[in-house]
PDB file of the backbone (N, CA, C, O) and the ligand in Angstrom, with CONECT records:
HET     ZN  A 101       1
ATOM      1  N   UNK A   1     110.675 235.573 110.327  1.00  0.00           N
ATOM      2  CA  UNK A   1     110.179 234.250 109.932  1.00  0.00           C
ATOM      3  C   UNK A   1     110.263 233.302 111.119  1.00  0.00           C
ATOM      4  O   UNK A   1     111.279 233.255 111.813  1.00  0.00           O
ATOM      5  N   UNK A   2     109.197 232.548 111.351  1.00  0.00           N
ATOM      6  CA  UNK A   2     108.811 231.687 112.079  1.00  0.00           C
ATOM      7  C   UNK A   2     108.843 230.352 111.806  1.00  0.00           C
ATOM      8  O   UNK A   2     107.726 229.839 111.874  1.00  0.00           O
ATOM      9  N   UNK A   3     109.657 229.669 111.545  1.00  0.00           N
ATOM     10  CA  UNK A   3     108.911 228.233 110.709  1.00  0.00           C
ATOM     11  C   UNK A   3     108.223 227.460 111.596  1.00  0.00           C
ATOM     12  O   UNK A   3     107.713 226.507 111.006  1.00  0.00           O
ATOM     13  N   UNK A   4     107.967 227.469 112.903  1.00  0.00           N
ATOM     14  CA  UNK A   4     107.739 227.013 113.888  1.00  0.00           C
ATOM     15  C   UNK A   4     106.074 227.308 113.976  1.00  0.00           C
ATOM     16  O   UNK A   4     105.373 226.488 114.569  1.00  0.00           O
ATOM     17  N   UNK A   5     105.568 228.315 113.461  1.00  0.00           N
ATOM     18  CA  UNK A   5     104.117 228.687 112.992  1.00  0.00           C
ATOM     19  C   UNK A   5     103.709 227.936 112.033  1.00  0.00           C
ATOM     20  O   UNK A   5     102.514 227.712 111.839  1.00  0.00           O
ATOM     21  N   UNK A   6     104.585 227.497 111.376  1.00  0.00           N
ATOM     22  CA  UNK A   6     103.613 226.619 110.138  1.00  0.00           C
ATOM     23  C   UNK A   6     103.184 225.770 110.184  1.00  0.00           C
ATOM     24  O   UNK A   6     103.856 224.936 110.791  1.00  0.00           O
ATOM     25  N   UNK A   7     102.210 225.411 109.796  1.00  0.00           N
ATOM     26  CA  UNK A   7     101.579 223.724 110.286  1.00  0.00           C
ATOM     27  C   UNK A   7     102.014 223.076 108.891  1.00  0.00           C
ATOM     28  O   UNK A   7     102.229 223.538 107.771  1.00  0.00           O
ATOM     29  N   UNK A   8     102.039 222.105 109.322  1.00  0.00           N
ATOM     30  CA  UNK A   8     103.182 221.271 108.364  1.00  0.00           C
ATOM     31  C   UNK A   8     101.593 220.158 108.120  1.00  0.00           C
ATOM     32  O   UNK A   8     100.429 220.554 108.061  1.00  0.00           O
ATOM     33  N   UNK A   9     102.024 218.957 108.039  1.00  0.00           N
ATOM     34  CA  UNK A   9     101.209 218.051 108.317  1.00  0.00           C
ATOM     35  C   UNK A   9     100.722 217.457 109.437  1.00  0.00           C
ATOM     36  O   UNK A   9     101.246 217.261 110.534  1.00  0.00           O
ATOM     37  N   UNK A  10      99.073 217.059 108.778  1.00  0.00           N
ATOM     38  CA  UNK A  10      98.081 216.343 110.646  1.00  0.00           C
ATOM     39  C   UNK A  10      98.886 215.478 110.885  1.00  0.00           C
ATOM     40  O   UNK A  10      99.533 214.923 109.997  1.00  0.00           O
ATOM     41  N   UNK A  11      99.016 215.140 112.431  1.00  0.00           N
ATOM     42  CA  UNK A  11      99.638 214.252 113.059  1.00  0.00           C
ATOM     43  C   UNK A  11      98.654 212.891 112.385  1.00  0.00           C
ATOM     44  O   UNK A  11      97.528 212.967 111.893  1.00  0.00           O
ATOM     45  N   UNK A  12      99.361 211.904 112.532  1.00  0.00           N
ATOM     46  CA  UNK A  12      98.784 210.598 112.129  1.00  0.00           C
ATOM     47  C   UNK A  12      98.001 209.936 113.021  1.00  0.00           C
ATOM     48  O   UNK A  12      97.166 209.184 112.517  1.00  0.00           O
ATOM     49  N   UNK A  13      98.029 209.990 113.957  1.00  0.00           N
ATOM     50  CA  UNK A  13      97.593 210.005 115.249  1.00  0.00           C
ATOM     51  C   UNK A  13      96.252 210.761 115.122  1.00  0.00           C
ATOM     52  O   UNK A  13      95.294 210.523 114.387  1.00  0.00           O
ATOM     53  N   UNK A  14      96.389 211.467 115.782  1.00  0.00           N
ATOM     54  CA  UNK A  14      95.194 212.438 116.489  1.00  0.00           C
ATOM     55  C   UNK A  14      94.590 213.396 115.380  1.00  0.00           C
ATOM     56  O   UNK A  14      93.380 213.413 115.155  1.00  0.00           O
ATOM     57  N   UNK A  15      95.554 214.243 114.657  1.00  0.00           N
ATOM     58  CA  UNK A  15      95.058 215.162 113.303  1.00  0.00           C
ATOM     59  C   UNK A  15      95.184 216.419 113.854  1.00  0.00           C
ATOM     60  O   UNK A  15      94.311 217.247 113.594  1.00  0.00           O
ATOM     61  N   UNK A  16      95.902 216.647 114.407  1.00  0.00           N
ATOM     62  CA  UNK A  16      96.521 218.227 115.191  1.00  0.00           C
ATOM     63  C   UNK A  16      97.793 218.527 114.128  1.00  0.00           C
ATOM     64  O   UNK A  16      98.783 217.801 114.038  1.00  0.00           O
ATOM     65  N   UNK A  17      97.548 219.808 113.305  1.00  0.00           N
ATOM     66  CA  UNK A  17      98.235 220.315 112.823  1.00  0.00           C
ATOM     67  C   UNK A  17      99.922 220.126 113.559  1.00  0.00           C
ATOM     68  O   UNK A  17     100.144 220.530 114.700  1.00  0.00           O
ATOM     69  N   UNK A  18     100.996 219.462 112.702  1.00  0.00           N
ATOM     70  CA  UNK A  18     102.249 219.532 113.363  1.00  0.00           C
ATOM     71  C   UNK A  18     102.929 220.194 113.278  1.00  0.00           C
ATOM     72  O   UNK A  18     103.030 220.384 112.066  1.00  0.00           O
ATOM     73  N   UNK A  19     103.870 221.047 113.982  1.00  0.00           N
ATOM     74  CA  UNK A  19     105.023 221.678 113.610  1.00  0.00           C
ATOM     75  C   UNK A  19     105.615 221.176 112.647  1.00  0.00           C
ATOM     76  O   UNK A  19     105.432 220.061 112.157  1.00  0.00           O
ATOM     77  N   UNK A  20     106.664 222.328 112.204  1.00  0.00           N
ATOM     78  CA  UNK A  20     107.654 222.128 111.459  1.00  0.00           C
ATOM     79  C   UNK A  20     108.920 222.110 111.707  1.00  0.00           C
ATOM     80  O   UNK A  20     109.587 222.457 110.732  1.00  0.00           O
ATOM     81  N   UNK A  21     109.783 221.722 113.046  1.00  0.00           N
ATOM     82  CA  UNK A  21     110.613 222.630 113.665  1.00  0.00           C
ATOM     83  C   UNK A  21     111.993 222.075 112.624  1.00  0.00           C
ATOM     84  O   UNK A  21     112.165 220.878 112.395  1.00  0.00           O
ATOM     85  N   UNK A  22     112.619 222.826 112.240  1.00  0.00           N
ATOM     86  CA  UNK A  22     114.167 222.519 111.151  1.00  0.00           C
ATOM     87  C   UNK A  22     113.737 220.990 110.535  1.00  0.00           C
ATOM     88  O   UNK A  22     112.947 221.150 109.605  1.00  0.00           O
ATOM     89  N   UNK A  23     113.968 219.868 110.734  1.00  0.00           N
ATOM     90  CA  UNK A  23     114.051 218.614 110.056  1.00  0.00           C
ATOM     91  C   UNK A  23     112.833 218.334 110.845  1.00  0.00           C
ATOM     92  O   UNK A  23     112.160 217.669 110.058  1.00  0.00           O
ATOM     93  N   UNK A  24     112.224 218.439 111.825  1.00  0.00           N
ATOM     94  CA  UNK A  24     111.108 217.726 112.170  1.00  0.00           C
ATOM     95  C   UNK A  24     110.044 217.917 112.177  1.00  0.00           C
ATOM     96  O   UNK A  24     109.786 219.118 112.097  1.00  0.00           O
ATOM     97  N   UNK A  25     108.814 216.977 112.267  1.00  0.00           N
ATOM     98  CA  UNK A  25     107.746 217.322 112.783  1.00  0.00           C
ATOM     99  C   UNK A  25     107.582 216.782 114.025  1.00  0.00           C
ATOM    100  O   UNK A  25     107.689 215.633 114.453  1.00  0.00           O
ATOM    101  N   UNK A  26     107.196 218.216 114.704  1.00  0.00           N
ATOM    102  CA  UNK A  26     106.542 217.593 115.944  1.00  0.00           C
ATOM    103  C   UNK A  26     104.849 217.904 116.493  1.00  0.00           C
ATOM    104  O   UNK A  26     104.347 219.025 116.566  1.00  0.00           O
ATOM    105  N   UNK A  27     104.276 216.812 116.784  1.00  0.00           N
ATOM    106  CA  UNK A  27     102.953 216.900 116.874  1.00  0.00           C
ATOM    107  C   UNK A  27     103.329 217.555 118.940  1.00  0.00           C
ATOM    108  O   UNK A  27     104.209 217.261 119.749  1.00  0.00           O
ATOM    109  N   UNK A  28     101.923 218.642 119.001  1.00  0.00           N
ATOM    110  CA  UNK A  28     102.029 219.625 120.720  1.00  0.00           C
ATOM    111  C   UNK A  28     101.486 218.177 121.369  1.00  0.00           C
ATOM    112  O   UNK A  28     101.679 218.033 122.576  1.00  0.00           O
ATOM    113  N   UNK A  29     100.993 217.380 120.830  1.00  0.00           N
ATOM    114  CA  UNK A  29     100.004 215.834 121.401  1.00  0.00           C
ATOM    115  C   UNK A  29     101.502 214.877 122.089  1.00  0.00           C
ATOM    116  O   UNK A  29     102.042 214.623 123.166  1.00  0.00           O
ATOM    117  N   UNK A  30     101.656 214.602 120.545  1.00  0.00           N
ATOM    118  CA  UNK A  30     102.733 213.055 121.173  1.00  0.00           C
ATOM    119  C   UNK A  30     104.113 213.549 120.941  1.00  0.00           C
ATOM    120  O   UNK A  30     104.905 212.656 121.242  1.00  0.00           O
ATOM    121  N   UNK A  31     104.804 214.790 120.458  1.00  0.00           N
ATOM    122  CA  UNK A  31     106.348 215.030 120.416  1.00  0.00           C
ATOM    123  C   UNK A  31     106.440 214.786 118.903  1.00  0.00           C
ATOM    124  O   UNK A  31     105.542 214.930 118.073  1.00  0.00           O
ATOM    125  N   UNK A  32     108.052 214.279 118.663  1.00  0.00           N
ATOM    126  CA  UNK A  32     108.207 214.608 117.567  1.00  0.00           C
ATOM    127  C   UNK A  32     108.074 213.094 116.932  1.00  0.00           C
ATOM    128  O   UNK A  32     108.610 212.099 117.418  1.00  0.00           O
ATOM    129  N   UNK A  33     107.150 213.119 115.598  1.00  0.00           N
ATOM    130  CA  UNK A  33     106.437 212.099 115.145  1.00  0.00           C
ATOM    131  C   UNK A  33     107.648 211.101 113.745  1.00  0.00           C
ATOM    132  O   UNK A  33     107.797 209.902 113.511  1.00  0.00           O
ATOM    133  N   UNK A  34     108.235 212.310 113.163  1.00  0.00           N
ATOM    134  CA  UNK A  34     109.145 212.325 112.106  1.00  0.00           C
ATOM    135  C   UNK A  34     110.764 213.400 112.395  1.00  0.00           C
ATOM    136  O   UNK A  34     111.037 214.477 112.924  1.00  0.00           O
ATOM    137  N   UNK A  35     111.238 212.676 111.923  1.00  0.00           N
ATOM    138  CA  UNK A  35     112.568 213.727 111.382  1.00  0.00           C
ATOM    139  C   UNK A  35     113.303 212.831 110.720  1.00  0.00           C
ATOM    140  O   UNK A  35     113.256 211.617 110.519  1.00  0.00           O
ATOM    141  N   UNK A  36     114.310 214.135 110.297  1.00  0.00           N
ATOM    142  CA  UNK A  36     114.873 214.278 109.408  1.00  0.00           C
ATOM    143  C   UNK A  36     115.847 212.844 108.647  1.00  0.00           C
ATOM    144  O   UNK A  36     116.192 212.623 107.486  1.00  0.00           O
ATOM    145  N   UNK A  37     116.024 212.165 109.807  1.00  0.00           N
ATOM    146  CA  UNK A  37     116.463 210.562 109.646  1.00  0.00           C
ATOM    147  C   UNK A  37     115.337 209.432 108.414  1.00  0.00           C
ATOM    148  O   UNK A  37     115.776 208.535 107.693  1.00  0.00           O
ATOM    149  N   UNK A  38     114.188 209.781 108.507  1.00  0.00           N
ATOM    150  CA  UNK A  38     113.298 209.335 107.952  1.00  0.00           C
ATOM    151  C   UNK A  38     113.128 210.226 106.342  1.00  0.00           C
ATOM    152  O   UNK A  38     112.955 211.428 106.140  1.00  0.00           O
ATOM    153  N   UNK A  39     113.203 209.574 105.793  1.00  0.00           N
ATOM    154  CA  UNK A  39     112.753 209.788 104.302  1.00  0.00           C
ATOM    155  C   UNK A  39     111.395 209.962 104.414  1.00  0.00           C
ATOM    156  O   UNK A  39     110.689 208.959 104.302  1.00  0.00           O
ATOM    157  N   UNK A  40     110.961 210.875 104.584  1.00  0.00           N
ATOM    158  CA  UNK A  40     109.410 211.711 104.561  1.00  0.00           C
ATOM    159  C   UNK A  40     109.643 212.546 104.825  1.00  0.00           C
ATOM    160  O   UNK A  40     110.547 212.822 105.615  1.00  0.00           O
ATOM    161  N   UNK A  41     108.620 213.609 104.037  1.00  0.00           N
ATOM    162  CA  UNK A  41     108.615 214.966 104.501  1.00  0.00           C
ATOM    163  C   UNK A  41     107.606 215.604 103.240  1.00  0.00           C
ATOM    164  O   UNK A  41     107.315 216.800 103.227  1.00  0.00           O
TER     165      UNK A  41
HETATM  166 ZN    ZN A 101      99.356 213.743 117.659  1.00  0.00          ZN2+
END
């Protein structure tokens, strides 16, 4: 298992599928957009 393959949600930004990496998302564009500090997901 990969979770790092999954596309999570489009960046808000641009719309490039984001990672999922453990608590975050990170968009390959601008870094990591969300985590785990933030109530979203
Ligand atoms: Zn982006």
């Amino acid at each position: 298992m990969d979770e790092g393959q999954r596309a999570g949600r489009p960046c808000p930004r641009c719309g490039t599928p984001m990672y999922h990496r453990h608590c975050k998302y990170v968009c390959p564009n601008h870094g990591v957009i969300y985590d785990c500090a933030d109530t979203f997901y």
